[in-house]
BALOVEX-592936 format. One record per residue: x, z, y of N, C-alpha, C, O in turn. Coordinates in steps of 0.05 Angstrom, whole numbers, padded with zeros to 5 digits, always signed. Layout:
# BALOVEX-592936
XZYXZYXZYXZY
...
***
This chain:
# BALOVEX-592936
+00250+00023-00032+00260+00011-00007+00291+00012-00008+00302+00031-00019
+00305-00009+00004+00335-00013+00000+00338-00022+00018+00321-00032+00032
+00375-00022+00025+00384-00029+00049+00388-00012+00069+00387+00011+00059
+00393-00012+00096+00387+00010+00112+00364+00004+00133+00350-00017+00133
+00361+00023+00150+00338+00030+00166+00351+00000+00187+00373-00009+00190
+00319-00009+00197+00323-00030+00219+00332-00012+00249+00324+00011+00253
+00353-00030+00272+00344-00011+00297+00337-00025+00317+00319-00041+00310
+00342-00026+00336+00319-00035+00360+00332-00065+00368+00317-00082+00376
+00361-00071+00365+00363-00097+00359+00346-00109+00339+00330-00128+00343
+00350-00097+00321+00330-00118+00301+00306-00130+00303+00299-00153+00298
+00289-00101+00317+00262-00097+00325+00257-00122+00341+00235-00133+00338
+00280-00133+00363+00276-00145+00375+00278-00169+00374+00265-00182+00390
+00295-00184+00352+00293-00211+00344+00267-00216+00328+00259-00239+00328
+00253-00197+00314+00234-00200+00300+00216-00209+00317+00209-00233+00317
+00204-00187+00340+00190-00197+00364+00204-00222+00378+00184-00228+00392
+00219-00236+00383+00223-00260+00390+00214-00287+00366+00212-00311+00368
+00211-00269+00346+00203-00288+00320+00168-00292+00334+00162-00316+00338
+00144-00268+00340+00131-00275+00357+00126-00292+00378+00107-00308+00378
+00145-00289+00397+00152-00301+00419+00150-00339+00406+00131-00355+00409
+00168-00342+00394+00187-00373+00386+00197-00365+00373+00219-00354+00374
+00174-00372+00344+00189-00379+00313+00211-00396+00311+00230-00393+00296
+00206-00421+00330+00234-00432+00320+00262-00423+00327+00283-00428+00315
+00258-00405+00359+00281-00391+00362+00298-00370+00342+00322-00367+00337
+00270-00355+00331+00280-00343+00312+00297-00351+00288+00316-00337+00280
+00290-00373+00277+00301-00389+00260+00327-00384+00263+00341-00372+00247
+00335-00394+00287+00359-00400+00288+00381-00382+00275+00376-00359+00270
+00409-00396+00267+00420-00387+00244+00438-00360+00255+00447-00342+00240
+00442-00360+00289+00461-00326+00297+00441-00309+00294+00447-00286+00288
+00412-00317+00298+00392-00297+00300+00392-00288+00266+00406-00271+00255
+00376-00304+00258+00363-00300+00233+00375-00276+00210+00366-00255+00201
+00406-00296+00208+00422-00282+00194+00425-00254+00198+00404-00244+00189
+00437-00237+00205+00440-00214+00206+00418-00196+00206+00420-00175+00194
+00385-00206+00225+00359-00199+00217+00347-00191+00191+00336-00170+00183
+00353-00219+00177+00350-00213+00146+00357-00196+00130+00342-00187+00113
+00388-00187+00136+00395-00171+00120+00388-00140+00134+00382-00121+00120
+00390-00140+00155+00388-00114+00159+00352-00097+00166+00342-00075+00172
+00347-00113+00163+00316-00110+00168+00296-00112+00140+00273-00107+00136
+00318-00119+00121+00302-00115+00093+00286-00092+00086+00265-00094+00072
+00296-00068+00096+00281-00043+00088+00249-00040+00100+00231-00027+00090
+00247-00054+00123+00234-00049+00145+00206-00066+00130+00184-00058+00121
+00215-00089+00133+00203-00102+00118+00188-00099+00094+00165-00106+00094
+00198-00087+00072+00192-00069+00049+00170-00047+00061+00146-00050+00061
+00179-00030+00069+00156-00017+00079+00122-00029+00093+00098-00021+00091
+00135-00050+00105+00109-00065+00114+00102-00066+00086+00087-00051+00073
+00111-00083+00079+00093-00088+00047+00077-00077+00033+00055-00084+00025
+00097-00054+00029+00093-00028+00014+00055-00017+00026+00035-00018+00012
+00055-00007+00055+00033+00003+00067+00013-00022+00066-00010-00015+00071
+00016-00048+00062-00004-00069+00062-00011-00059+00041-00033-00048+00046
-00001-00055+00008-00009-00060-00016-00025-00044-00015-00044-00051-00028
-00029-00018-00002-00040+00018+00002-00066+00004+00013-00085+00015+00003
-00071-00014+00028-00093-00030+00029-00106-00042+00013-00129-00034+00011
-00102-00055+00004-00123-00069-00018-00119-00046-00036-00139-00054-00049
-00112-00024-00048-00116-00009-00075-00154+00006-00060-00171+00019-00071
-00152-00001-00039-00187+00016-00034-00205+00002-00043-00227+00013-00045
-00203-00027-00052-00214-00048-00056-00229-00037-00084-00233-00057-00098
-00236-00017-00093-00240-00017-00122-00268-00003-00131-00277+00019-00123
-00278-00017-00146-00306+00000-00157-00321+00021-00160-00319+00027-00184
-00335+00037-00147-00349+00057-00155-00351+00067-00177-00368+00054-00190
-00341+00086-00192-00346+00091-00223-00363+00095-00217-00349+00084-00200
-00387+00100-00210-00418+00103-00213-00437+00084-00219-00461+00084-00221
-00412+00062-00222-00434+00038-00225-00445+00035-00255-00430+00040-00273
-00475+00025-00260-00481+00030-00285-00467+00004-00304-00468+00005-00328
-00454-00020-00290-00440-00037-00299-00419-00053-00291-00421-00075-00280
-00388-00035-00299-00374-00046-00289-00360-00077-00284-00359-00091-00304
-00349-00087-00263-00341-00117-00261-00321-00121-00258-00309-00101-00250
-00304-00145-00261-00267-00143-00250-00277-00166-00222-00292-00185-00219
-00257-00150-00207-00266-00163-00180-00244-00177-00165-00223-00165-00168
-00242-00199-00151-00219-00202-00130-00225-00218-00109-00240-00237-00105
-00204-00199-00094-00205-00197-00063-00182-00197-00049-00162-00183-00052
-00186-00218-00029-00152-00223-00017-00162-00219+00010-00185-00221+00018
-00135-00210+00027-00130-00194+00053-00103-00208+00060-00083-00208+00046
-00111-00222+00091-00090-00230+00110-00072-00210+00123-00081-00194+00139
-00048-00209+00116-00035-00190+00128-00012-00194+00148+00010-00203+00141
-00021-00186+00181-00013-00191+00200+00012-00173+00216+00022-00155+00203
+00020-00176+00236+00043-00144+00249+00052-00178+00270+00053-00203+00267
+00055-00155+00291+00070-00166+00316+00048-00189+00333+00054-00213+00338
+00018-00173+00339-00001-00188+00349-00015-00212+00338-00031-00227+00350
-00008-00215+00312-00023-00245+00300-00003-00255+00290-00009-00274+00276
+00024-00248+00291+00035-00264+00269+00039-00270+00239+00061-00258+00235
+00034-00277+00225+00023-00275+00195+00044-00268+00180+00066-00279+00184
+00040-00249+00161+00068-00229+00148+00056-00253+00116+00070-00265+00099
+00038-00253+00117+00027-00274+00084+00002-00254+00076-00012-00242+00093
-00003-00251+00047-00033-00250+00036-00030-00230+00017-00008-00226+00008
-00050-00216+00009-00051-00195-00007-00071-00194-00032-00090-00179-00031
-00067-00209-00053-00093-00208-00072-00095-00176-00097-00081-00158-00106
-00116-00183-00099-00119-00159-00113-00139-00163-00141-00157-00180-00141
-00135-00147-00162-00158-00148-00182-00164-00123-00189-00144-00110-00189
-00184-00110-00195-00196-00091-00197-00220-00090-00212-00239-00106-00212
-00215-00060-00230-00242-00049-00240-00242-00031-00248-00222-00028-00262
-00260-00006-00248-00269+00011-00246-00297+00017-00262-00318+00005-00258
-00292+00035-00280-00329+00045-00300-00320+00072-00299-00298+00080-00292
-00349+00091-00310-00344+00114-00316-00314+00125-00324-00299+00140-00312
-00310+00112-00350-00289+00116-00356-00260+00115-00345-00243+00131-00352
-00255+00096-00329-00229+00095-00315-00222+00064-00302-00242+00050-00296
-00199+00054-00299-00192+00046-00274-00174+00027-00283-00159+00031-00303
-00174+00004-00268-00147-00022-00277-00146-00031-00251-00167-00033-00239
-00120-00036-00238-00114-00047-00210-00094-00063-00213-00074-00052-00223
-00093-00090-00208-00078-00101-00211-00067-00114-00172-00088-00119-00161
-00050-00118-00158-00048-00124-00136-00023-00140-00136-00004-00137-00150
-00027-00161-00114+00007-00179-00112+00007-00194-00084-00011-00211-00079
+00023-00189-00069+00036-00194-00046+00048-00222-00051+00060-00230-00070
+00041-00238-00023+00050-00270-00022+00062-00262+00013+00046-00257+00031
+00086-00263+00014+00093-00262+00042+00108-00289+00045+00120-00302+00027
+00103-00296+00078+00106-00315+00085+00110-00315+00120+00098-00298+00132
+00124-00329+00130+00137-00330+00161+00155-00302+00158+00173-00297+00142
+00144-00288+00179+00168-00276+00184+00177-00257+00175+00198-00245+00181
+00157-00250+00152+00169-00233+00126+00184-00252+00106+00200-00243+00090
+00179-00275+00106+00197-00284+00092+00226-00287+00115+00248-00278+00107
+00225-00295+00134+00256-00288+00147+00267-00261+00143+00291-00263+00139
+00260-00244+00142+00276-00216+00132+00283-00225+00101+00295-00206+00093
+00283-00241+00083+00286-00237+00057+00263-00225+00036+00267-00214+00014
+00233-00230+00051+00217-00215+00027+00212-00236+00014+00218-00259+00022
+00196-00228-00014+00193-00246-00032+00167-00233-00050+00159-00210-00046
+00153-00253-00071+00132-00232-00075+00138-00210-00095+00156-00210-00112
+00111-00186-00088+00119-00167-00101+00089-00153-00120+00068-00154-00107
+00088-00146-00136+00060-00139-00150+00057-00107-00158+00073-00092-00146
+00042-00098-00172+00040-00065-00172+00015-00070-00199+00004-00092-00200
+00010-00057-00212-00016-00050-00236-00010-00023-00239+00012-00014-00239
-00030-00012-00242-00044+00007-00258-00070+00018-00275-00092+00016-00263
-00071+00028-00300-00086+00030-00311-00089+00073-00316-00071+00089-00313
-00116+00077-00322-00119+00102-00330-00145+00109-00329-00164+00094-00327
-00147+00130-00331-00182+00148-00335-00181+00174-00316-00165+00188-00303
-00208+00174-00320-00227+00190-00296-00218+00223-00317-00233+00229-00336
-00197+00240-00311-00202+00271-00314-00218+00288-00297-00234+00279-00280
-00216+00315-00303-00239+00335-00295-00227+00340-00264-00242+00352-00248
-00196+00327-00254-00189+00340-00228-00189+00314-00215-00185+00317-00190
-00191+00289-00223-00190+00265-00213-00177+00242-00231-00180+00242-00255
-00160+00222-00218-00149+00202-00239-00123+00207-00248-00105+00217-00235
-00123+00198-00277-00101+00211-00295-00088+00183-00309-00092+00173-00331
-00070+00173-00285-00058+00145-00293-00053+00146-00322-00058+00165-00336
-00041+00118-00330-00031+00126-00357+00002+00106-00360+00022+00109-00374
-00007+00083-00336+00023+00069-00342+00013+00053-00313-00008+00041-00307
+00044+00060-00295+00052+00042-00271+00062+00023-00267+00083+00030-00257
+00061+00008-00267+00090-00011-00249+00087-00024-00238+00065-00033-00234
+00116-00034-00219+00109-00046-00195+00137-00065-00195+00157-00053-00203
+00141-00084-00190+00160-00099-00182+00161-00120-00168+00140-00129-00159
+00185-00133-00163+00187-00144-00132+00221-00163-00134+00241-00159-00149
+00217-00180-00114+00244-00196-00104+00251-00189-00071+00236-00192-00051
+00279-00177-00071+00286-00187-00046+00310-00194-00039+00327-00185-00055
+00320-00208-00020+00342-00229-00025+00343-00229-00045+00358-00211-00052
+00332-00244-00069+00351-00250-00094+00348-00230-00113+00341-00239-00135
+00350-00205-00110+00352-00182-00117+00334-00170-00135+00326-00152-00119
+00319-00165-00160+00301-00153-00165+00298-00125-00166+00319-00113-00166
+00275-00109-00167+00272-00078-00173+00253-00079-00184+00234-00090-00174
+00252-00068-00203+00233-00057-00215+00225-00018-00225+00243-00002-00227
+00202-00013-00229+00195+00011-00232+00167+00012-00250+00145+00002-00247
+00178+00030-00271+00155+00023-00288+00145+00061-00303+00158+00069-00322
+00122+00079-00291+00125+00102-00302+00104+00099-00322+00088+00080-00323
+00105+00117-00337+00090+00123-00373+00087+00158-00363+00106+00174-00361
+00054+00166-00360+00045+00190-00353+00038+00200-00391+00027+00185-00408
+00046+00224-00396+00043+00243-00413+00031+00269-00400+00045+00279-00382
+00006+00282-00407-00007+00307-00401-00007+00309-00376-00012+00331-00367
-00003+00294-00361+00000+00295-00326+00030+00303-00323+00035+00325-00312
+00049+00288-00329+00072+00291-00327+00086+00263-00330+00090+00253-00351
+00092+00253-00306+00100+00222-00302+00132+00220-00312+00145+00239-00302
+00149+00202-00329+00173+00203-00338+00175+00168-00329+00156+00151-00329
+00193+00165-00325+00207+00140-00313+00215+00128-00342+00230+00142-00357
+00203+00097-00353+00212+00084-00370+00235+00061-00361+00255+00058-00374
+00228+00046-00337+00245+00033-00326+00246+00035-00303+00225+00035-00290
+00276+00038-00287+00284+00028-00260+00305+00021-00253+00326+00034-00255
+00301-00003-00241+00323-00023-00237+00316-00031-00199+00295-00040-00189
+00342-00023-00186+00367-00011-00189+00353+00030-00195+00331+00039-00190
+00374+00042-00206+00378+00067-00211+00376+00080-00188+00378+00069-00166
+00370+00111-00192+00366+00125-00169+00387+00138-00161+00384+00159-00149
+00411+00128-00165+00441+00135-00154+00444+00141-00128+00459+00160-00121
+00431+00127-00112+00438+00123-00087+00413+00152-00069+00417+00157-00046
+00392+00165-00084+00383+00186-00072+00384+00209-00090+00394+00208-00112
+00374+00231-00079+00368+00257-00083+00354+00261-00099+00331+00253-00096
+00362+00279-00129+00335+00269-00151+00301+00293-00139+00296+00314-00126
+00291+00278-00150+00265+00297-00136+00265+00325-00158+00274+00322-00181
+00256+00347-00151+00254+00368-00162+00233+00367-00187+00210+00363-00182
+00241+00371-00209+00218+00371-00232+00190+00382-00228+00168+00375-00238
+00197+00401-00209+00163+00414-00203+00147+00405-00184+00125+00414-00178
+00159+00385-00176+00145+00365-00152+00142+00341-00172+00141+00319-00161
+00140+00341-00188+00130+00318-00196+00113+00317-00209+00093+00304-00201
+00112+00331-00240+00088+00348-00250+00056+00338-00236+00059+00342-00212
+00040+00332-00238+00007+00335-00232+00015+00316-00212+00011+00327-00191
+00026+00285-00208+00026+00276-00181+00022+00248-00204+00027+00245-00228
+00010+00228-00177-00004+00201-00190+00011+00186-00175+00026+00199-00161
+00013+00161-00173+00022+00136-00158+00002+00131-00151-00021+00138-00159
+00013+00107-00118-00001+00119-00098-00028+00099-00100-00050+00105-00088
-00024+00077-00115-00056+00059-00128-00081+00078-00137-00104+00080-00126
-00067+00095-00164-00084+00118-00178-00101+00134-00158-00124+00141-00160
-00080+00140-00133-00091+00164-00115-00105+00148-00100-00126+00161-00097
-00107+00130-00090-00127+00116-00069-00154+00114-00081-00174+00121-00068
-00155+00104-00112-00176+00100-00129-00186+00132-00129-00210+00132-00127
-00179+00151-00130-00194+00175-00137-00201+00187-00103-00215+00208-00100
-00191+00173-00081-00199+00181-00055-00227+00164-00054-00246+00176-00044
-00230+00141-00062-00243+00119-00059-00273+00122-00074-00294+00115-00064
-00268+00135-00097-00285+00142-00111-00300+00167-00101-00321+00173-00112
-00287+00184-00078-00305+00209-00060-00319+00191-00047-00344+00191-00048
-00304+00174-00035-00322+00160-00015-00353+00161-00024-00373+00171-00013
-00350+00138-00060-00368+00129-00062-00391+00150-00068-00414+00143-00064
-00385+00176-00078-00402+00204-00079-00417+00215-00061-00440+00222-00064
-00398+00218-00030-00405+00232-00016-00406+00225+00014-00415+00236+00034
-00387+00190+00006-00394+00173+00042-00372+00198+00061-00377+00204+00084
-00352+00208+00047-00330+00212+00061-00302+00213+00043-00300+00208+00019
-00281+00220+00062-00258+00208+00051-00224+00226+00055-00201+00221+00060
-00244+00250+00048-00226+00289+00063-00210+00289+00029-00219+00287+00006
-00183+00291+00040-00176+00295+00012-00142+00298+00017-00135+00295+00040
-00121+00304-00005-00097+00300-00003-00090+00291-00037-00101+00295-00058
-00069+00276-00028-00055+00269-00058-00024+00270-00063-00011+00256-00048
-00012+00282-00081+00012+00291-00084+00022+00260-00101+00015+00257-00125
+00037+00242-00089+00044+00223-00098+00077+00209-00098+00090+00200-00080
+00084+00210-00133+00109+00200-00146+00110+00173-00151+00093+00167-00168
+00123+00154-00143+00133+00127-00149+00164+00121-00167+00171+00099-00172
+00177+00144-00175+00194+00147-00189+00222+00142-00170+00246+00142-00178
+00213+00138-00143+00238+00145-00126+00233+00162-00118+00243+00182-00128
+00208+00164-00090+00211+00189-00077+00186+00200-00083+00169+00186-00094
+00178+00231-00075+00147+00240-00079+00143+00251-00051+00158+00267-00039
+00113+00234-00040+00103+00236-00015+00074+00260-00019+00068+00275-00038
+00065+00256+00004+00038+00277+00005+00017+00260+00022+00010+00269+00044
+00008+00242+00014-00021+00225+00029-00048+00254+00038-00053+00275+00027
-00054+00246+00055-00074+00265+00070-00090+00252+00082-00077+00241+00101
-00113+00245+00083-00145+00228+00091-00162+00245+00101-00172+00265+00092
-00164+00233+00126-00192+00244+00138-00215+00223+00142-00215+00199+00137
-00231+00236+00152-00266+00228+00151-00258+00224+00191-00252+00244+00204
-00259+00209+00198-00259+00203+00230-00290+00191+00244-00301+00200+00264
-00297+00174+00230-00335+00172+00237-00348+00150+00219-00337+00139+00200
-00373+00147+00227-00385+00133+00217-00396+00115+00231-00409+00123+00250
-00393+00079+00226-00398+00061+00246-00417+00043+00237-00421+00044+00212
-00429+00026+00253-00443+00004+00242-00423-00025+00254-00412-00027+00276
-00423-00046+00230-00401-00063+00241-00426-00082+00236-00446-00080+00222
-00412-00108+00261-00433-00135+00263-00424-00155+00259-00437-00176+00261
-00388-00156+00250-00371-00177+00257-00364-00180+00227-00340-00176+00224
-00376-00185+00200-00368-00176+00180-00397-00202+00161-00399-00201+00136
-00404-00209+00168-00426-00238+00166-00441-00211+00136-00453-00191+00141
-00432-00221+00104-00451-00204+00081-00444-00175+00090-00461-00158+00084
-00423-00165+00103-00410-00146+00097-00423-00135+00122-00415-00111+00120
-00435-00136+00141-00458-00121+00154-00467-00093+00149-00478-00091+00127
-00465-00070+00165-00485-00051+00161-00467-00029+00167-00453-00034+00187
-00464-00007+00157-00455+00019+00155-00429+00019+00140-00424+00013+00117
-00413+00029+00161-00373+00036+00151-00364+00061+00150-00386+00068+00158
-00353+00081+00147-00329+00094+00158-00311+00093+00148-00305+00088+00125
-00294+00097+00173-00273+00090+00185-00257+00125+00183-00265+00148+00187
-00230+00113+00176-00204+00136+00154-00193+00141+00165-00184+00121+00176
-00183+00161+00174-00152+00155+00187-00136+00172+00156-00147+00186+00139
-00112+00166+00156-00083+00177+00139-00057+00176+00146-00046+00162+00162
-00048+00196+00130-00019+00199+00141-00006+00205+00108-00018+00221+00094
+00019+00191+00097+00039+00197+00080+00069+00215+00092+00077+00209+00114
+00076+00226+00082+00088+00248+00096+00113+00244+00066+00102+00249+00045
+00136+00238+00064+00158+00232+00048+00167+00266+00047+00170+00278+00068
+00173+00283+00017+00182+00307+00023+00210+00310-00002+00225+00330-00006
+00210+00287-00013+00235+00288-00026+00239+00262-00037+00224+00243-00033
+00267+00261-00057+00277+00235-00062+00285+00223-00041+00283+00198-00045
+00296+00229-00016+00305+00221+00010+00333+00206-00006+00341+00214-00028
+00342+00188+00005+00372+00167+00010+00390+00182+00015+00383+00199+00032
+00416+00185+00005+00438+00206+00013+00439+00197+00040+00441+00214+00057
+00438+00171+00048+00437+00165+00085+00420+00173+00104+00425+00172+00128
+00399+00181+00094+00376+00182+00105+00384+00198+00127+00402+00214+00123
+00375+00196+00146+00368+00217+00170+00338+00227+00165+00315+00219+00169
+00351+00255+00153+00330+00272+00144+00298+00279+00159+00276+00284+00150
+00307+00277+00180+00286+00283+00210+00263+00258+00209+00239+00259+00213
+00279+00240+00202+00271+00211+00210+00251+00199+00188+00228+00189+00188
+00271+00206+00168+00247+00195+00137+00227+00211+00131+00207+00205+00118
+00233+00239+00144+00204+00254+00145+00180+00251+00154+00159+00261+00145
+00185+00233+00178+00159+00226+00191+00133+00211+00180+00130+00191+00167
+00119+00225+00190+00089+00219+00178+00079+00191+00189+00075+00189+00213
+00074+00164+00167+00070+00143+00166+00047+00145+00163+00036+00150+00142
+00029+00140+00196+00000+00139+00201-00018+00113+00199-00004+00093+00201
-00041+00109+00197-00057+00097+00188-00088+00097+00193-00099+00117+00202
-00099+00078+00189-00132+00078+00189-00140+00056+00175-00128+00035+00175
-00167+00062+00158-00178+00041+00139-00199+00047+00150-00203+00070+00157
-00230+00013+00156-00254+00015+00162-00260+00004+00127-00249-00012+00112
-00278+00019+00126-00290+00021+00094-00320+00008+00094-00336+00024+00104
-00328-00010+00086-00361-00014+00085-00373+00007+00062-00363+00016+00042
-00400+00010+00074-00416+00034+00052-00445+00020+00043-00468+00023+00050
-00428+00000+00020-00458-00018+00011-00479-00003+00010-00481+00021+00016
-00501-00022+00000-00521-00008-00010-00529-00020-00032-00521-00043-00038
-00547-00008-00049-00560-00017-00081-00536-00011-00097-00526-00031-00107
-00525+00010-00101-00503+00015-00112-00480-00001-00117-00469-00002-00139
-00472-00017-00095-00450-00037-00093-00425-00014-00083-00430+00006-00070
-00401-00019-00091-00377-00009-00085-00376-00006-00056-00389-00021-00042
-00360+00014-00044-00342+00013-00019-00324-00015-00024-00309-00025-00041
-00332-00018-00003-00310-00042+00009-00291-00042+00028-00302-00034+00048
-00259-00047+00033-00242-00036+00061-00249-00066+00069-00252-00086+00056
-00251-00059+00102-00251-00089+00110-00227-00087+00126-00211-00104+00131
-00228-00065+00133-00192-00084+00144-00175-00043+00155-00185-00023+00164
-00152-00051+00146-00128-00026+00143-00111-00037+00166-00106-00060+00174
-00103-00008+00174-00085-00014+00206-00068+00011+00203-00076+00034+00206
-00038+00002+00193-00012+00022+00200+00006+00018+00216+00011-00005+00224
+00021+00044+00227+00034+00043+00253+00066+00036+00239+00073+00050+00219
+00083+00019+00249+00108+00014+00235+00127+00027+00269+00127+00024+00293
+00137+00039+00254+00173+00054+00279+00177+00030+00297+00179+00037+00321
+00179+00001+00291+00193-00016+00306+00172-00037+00319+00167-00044+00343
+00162-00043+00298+00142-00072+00303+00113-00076+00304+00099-00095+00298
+00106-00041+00319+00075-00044+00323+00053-00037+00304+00054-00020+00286
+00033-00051+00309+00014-00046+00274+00020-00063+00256+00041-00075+00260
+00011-00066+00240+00006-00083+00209-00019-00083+00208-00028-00061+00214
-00038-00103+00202-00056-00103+00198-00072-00110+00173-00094-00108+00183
-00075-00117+00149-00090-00129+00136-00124-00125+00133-00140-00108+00126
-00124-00157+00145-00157-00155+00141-00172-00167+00116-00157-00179+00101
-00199-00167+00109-00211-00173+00086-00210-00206+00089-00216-00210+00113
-00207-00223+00080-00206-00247+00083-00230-00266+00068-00231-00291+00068
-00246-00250+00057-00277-00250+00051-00286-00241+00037-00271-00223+00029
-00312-00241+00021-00321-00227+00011-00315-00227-00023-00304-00246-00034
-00323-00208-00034-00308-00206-00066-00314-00224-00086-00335-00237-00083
-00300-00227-00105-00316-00254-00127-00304-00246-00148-00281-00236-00151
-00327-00252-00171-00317-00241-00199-00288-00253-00207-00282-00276-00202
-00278-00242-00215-00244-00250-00228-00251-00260-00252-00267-00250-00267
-00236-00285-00259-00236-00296-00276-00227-00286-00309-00228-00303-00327
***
């Protein structure tokens, strides 16, 4: 994430972007929105993508498939942030995620642009043991990229563009035994599919900052509004909690705060995967985010 923090001006032209898109448009508004709301923005993103990575196969399955599945992704009561596709697969052996962001309206007035993430790795004796990350992205203009290469459970940064000049380097011992945060969803996702709950924590490095994800088990529902996807859910709540790699600007207090959440999960049956049907995070300025399932899964080409 780049740029600085949005504040309650900003917050507020965005919500007028609700109100009257074309107001928003306009060029006293827009402009300064854009730029300073980039970060804000990014983060939406960022917690959409944390959505579709649940999207992924049961290693228990006796034959695994590559799957894809796209999710509408909403914030500010219905207004459309753009789309979330995803590819995925999962066997005994380990794990491929591929995911990519299409934003559009009023994520594209802040300056977003699309952004994608993969990862690949295998099933170890303590959970998943990535093997190579990356993730990259456009905004204004701008690219970043981030690309880590895991050795013995020890993640080393092959590329990042821009450099981590601008924060705090994270402590070597906080990084050690920690996954990106795709890898960790897949090894939360995969309790699910064991035990039909979703109690867990994950120590997670992106090669800027290292956070601490924490999942709970909140209940178990039956949903009716879901046409194949019918039957038996639970429903997640989480929280990411940022504990280093902070911005030399950062207001320390502030970037600490725990970035809350809930995912409703379907719990097929006949050994079909967990499915998320729809992820709901809380953003500082602009309400929830929503991404919902936008139908049901289909073999990837």
């Amino acid at each position: 994430m780049h740029g600085r923090e949005c504040d309650s001006d900003d917050a507020q032209r965005l919500r007028g972007y609700a109100a009257s898109p074309a107001a928003a448009m306009r060029p006293e508004r827009s402009g300064r929105a854009a730029g300073i709301a980039s970060r804000q923005a990014k983060a939406i993103a960022a917690a959409a993508l944390i959505a579709v990575a649940f999207a992924c196969a049961a290693p228990s399955s006796a034959s695994a498939r590559e799957l894809r599945l796209r999710y509408d992704v909403t914030v500010l009561g219905g207004v459309s942030l753009g789309e979330i596709e995803m590819k995925a697969m999962l066997d005994r052996a380990g794990y491929r995620i591929e995911i990519r962001s299409r934003p559009s309206g009023a994520a594209q007035l802040v300056g977003a642009a699309e952004q994608s993430g993969k990862v690949e790795g295998r099933w170890g004796r303590s959970g998943p043991e990535p093997r190579l990350y990356s993730a990259n992205g456009s905004w204004r203009g701008r690219t970043y990229v981030s690309e880590l290469l895991y050795q013995r459970g020890l993640p080393t940064i092959r590329r990042q563009e821009p450099s981590n000049e601008d924060r705090e380097a994270v402590p070597p011992e906080l990084i050690r035994g920690t996954v990106d945060s795709l890898s960790g969803v897949a090894g939360m996702l995969k309790k699910v599919a064991e035990t039909e709950s979703c109690d867990g924590s994950t120590a997670i490095y992106d090669g800027r900052r290292r956070s601490v994800a924490v999942m709970t088990s909140s209940a178990k529902v039956e949903v009716s509004d879901q046409g194949s996807l019918n039957g038996r859910a639970l429903n997640c709540g989480f929280t990411v909690r940022t504990i280093a790699g902070f911005r030399h600007d950062d207001d320390r207090q502030v970037a600490m705060r725990p970035l809350k959440g809930s995912v409703l999960i379907a719990l097929r049956e006949g050994g079909e995967f967990p499915l998320p049907l729809r992820f709901e995070v809380e953003t500082r300025w602009f309400g929830t985010v929503a991404a919902q399932l936008a139908g049901p899964p289909v073999a990837a080409d």
